[in-house]
C-alpha positions in Angstrom: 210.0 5.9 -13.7 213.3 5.0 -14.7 212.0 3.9 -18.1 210.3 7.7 -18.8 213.6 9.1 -18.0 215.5 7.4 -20.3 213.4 7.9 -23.1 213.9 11.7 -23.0 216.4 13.2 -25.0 219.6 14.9 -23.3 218.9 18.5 -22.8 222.4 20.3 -23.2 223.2 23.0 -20.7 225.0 25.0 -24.1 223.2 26.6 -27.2 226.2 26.0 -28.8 226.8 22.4 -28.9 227.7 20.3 -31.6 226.7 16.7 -32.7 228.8 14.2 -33.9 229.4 15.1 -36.8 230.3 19.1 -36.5 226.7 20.1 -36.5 225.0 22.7 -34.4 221.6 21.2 -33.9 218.7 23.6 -34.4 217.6 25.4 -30.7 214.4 24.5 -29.2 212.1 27.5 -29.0 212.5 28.2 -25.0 217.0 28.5 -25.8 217.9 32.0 -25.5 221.0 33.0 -28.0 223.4 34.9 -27.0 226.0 37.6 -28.9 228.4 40.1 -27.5 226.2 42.9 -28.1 222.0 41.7 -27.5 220.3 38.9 -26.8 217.4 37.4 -28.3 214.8 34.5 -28.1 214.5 32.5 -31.0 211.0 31.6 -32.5 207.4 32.7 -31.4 206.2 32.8 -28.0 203.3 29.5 -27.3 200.8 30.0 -25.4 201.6 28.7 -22.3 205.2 30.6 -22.1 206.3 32.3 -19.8 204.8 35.5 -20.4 201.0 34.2 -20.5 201.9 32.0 -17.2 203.1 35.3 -15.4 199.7 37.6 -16.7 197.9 34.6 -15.2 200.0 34.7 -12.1 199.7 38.1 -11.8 195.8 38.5 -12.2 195.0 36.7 -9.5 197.6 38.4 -7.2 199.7 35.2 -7.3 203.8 34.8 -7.6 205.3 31.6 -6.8 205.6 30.5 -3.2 208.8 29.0 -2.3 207.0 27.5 1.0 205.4 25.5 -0.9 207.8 24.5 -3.1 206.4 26.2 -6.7 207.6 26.1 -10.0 205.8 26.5 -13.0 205.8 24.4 -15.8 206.4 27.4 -18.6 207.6 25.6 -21.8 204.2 23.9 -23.8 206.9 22.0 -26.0 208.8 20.3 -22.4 204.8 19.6 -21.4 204.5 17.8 -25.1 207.5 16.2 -24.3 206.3 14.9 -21.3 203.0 13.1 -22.4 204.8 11.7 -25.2 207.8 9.6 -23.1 205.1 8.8 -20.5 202.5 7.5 -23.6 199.5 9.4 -22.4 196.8 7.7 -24.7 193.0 8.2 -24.7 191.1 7.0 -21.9 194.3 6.8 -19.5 193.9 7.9 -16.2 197.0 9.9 -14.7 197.3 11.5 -11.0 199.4 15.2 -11.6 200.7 16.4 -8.4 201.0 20.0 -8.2 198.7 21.4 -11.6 200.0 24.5 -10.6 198.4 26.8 -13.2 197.5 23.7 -15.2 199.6 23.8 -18.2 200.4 20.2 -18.7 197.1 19.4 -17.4 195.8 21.3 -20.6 198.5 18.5 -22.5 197.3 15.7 -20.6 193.5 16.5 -20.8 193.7 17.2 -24.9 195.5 13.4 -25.3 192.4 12.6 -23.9 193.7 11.5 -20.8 191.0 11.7 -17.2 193.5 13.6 -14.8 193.4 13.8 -10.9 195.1 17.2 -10.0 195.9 17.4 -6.6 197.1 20.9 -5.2 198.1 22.2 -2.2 198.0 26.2 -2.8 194.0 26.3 -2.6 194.5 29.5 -4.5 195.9 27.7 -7.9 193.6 24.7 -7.2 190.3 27.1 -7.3 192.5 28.7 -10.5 192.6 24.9 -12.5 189.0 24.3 -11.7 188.2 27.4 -13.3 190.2 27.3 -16.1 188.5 23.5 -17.4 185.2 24.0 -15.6 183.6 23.1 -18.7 185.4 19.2 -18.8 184.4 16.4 -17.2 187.9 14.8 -17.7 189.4 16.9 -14.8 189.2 16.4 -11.2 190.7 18.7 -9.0 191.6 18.3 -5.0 193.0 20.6 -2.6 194.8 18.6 -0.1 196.3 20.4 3.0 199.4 18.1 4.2 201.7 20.5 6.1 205.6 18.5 6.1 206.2 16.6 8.7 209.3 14.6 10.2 209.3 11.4 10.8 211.9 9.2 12.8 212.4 5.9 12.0 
């Protein structure tokens, strides 16, 4: 785990941040610039941004549930990312926990990795084994494990 981490690149908390040299870098597509008078979001939305993530959401009746703990995986590149530092190869076999609404299962699955999603919102586990009903690389569980405490 500690090897994955350190393979990603620093992610700097500033837009405007400068390299070595003087150099603004170029912004990733998810940065949002701001001036003293607008705002704006640089490049075109993918398809797994924010937007679509929330018309998904939203069809389904869906918003995040902070019982359970839910985020939502909104930036494709950061999903790309992932796969990339972990190697995700053809014919791997990797366990997600929490697919959510399955955007870097749609990563994993296209490396050609077999995933094992297991989810504990039934409602978004019935949602990922719609959305790649037609694969046979994708299995999906719904696992209902309420926390517990435990003293040691």
């Amino acid at each position: 785990m500690i090897s994955l981490l350190q393979s990603l690149s620093p992610i700097s908390s500033s837009p405007t941040s400068r390299n070595r040299n003087g150099v603004r870098p170029p912004l990733p597509n998810h940065i949002i610039q701001y001036s003293r008078r607008s705002f704006y979001v640089r490049n075109s939305r993918s398809e797994d941004d924010y937007h679509s993530t929330l018309k998904a959401l939203k069809s389904r009746g869906r918003i995040p549930r902070k019982s359970l703990g839910q985020h939502y995986m909104l930036n494709s590149s950061v999903n790309e990312q992932l796969s990339s530092a972990a190697g995700v190869e053809d014919g791997d076999l990797v366990l997600e926990i929490g697919p959510g609404t399955g955007s870097l299962t749609n990563v994993l699955v296209n490396a050609g990795a077999t995933v094992l999603a297991i989810e504990k919102d039934p409602h978004m586990a019935v949602h990922v084994r719609e959305r790649f009903a037609s694969l046979d690389q994708l299995t999906v569980m719904f696992i209902f494990a309420p926390d517990k405490i435990y003293e040691f």
